[in-house]
C-alpha positions in Angstrom: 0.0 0.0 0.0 3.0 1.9 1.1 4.3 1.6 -2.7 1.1 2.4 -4.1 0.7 6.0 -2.7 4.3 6.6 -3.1 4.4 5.9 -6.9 2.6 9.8 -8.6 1.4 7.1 -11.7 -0.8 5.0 -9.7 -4.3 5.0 -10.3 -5.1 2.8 -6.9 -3.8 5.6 -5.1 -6.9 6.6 -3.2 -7.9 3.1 -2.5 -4.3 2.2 -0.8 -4.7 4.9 1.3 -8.3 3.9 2.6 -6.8 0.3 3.3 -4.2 1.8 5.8 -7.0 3.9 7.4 -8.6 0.9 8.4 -5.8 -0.8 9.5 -4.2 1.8 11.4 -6.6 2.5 13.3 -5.8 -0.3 16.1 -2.6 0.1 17.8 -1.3 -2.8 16.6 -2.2 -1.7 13.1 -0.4 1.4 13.4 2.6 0.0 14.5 3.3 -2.1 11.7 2.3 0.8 9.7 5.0 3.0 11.4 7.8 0.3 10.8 6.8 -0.1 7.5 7.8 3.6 6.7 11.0 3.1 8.0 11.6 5.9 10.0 10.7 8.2 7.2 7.4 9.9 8.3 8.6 12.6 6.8 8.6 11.2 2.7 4.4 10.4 3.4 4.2 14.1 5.1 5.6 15.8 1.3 3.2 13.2 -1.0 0.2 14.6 1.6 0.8 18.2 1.4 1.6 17.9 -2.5 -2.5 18.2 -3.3 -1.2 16.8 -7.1 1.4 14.5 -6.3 -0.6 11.8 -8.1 -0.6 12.2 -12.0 -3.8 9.9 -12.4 -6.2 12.5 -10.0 -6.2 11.0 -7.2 -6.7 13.1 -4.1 -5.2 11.3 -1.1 -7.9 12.8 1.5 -7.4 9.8 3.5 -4.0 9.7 3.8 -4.9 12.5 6.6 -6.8 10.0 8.4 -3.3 7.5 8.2 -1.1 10.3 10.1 -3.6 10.7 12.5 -4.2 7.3 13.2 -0.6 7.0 13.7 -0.3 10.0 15.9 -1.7 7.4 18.4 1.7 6.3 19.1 4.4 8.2 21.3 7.0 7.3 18.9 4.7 8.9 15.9 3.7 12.0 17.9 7.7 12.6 18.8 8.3 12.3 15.0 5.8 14.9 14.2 6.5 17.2 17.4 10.4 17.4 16.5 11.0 20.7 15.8 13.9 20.1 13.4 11.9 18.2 11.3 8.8 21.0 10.6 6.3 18.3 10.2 3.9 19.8 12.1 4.3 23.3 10.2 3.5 21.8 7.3 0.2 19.8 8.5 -1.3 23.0 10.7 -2.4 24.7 7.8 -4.5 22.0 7.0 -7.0 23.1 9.6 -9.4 25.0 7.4 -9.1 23.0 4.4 -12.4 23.3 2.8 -12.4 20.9 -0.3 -12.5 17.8 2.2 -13.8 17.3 5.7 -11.8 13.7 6.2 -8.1 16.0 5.5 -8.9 18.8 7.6 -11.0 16.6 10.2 -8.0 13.9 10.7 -5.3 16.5 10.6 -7.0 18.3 13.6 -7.5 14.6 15.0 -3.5 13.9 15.0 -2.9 17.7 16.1 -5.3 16.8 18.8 -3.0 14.0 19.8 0.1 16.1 19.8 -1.4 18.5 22.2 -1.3 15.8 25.1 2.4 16.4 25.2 2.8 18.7 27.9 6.6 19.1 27.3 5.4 20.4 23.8 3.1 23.1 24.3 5.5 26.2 24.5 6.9 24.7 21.0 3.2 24.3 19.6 2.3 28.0 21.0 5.5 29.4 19.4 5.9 31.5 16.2 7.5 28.4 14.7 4.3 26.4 14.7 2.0 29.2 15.5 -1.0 27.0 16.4 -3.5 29.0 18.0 -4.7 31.2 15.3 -5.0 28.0 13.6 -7.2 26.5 16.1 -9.5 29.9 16.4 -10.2 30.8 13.2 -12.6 27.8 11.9 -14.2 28.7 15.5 -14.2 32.6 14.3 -17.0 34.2 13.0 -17.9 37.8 11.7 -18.6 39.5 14.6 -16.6 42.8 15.0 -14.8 43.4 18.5 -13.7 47.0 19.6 -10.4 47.9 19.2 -9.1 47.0 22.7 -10.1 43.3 22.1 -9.5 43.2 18.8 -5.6 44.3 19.0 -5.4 41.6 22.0 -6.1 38.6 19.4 -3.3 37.2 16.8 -2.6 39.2 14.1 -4.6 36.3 11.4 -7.4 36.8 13.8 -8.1 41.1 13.4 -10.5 42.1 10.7 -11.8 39.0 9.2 -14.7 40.6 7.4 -18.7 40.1 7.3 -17.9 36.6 4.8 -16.3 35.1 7.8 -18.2 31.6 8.0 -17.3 29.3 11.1 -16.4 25.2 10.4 -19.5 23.5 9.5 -19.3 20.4 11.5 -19.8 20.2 15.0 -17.4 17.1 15.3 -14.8 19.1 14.0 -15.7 22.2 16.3 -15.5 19.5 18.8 -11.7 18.4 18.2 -10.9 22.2 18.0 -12.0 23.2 21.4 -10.7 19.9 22.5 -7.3 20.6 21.2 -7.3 24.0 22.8 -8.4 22.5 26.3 -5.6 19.8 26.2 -3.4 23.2 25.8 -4.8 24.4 28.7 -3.5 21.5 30.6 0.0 23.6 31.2 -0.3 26.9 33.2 1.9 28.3 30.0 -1.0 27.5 28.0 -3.6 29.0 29.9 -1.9 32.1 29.9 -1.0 31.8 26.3 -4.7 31.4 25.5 -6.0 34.4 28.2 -2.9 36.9 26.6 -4.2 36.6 23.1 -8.1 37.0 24.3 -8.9 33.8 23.1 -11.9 34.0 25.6 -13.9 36.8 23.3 -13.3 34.0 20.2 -15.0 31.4 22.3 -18.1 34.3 24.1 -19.5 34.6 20.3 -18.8 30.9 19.2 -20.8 30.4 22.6 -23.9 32.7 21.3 -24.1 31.0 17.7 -23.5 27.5 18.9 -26.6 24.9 19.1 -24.9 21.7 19.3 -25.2 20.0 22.9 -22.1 17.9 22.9 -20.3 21.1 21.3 -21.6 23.1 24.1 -20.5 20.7 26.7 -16.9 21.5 25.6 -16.9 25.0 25.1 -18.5 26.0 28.5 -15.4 23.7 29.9 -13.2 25.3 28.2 -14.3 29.0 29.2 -14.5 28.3 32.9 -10.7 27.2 32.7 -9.6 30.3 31.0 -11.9 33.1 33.2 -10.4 31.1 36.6 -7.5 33.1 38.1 -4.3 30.6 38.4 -4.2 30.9 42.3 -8.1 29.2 41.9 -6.7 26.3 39.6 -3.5 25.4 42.3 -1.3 23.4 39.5 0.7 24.0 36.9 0.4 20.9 35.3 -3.4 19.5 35.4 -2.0 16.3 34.6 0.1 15.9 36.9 -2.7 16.4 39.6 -3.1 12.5 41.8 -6.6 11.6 41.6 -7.8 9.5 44.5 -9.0 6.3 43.9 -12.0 6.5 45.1 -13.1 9.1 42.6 -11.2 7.0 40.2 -13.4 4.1 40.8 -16.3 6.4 40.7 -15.5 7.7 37.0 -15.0 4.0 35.8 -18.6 2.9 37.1 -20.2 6.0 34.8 -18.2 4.6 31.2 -20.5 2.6 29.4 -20.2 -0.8 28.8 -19.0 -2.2 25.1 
C-alpha cells in the first residue's frame, strides 16, 4: 500500500490509502504501519501536502486519516512534534481546508494528539508552529470586537470581514476546542490562551452554537480560561493524583462495550 501511494502514476492511489486507514486505526495496526515507513514519516508528510502529487487524480484525502491514526503512538507524535523536522508546520495549515472534511478533520485529530504532550506546548504555542490562530479561526465568525479586544487577538485573527463563516461540523468544532483545552493542561497554556483574548473568540462561538455535545466542551473550556491561576492550584493538570476512590467512581459512569 506503502508503494502504491508513493508511486505519482498509480491509479489505486486513493484506494491504498483507505486500506491503511482501516488498519491503522488499532494500535497494533499502526505500529506495523509506522515500521513499514521506515523511519521516514517525513517522505508520506511531502506526497500529503503535495494536493497533485498523483498524476492519475487522485486526491489522497485519507492519507490524513493515516497520520492521525498514527499520531496514536508516542514514537509517531515525537516524529511529528520534533522541531527540526517541521512536520507539524506543514500539516497546521490543513485546519481549514475546505475541499475535504476527512483531511482537515483527521489533521486536527492527529494535532489533537500532539497537544497531550505537555513538554510540547511552548513549541506548539510558538511562532514556529503558530498554532493557536489555527485552532481559532474555523471557531471565528464575523462578529466585530472593539479595538481594545480586537488588537489583543493574533494578528490572522483582526478584521476577518462580514464573509467570515465558522467550520460547518460540529465534530470538527469538537476536536478544536478539545485541542485548545488539552493546551490548557499547562499553566503556560492557559496564559497563552487568556494573553491573546482567546476568551472573546470562544463568548461569540458560545452565542451562535446549538450543538449539545459542542456546548458541553466550550463552557469547559471558558470556565478554565476566566479562573485566576491561584483558583486552579497546579501548573500541570496532569500531573494532579486523583484518589481512587473518585477514580473508581469515574470507571462505574463509562458505558459498557
Amino acid at each position: 500500500m506503502l508503494k502504491i501511494i508513493s508511486n505519482p502514476e498509480h491509479n489505486l492511489a486513493d484506494p491504498a490509502c483507505m486500506v491503511l486507514s482501516n488498519l491503522t486505526r488499532t494500535k497494533l495496526g499502526s505500529e506495523k504501519v509506522f515500521q513499514s515507513m521506515e523511519g521516514n514519516l517525513d517522505k508520506y508528510i511531502d506526497i500529503f501536502c503535495q494536493e497533485k502529487y498523483n498524476k492519475k487524480g487522485a486526491r489522497l484525502h485519507y492519507l490524513a486519516s493515516v497520520l492521525s491514526n498514527l499520531s496514536q503512538l508516542p514514537a509517531a507524535r515525537s516524529y511529528i512534534l520534533d522541531p527540526s523536522r517541521s512536520c507539524l508546520q506543514r500539516l497546521v495549515s490543513f485546519t481549514d481546508y475546505k475541499d475535504s472534511i476527512c483531511r482537515r478533520g483527521a489533521i486536527l485529530g492527529l494535532i489533537k494528539n500532539c497537544c497531550f504532550e505537555t513538554d510540547h506546548h511552548e513549541f506548539l504555542l510558538s511562532e514556529a508552529v503558530d498554532l493557536l490562530p489555527k485552532l481559532l479561526i474555523p471557531l471565528a465568525g464575523p462578529e466585530e470586537f472593539d479595538e481594545e479586544d480586537n488588537d489583543k487577538l493574533p494578528i490572522d485573527l483582526q478584521y476577518l470581514g462580514e464573509e467570515k463563516t465558522r467550520e460547518p461540523d460540529p465534530d470538527i468544532r469538537k476536536m478544536l476546542l478539545e485541542a485548545l483545552t488539552q493546551l490548557c493542561a499547562t499553566k503556560f497554556g492557559r496564559e497563552y490562551l487568556r494573553s491573546k483574548n482567546t476568551y472573546v473568540i470562544l463568548r461569540e462561538l458560545h452565542k451562535w452554537e446549538k450543538n449539545e455535545n459542542v456546548l458541553v466542551v466550550l463552557e469547559h473550556l471558558v470556565n478554565i480560561l476566566i479562573r485566576f491561576e491561584h483558583e486552579i492550584g497546579h501548573d500541570n493538570l496532569k500531573e494532579i493524583e486523583v484518589p481512587d476512590e473518585i477514580t473508581e467512581k469515574f470507571n462505574a459512569l463509562e458505558p459498557a462495550l
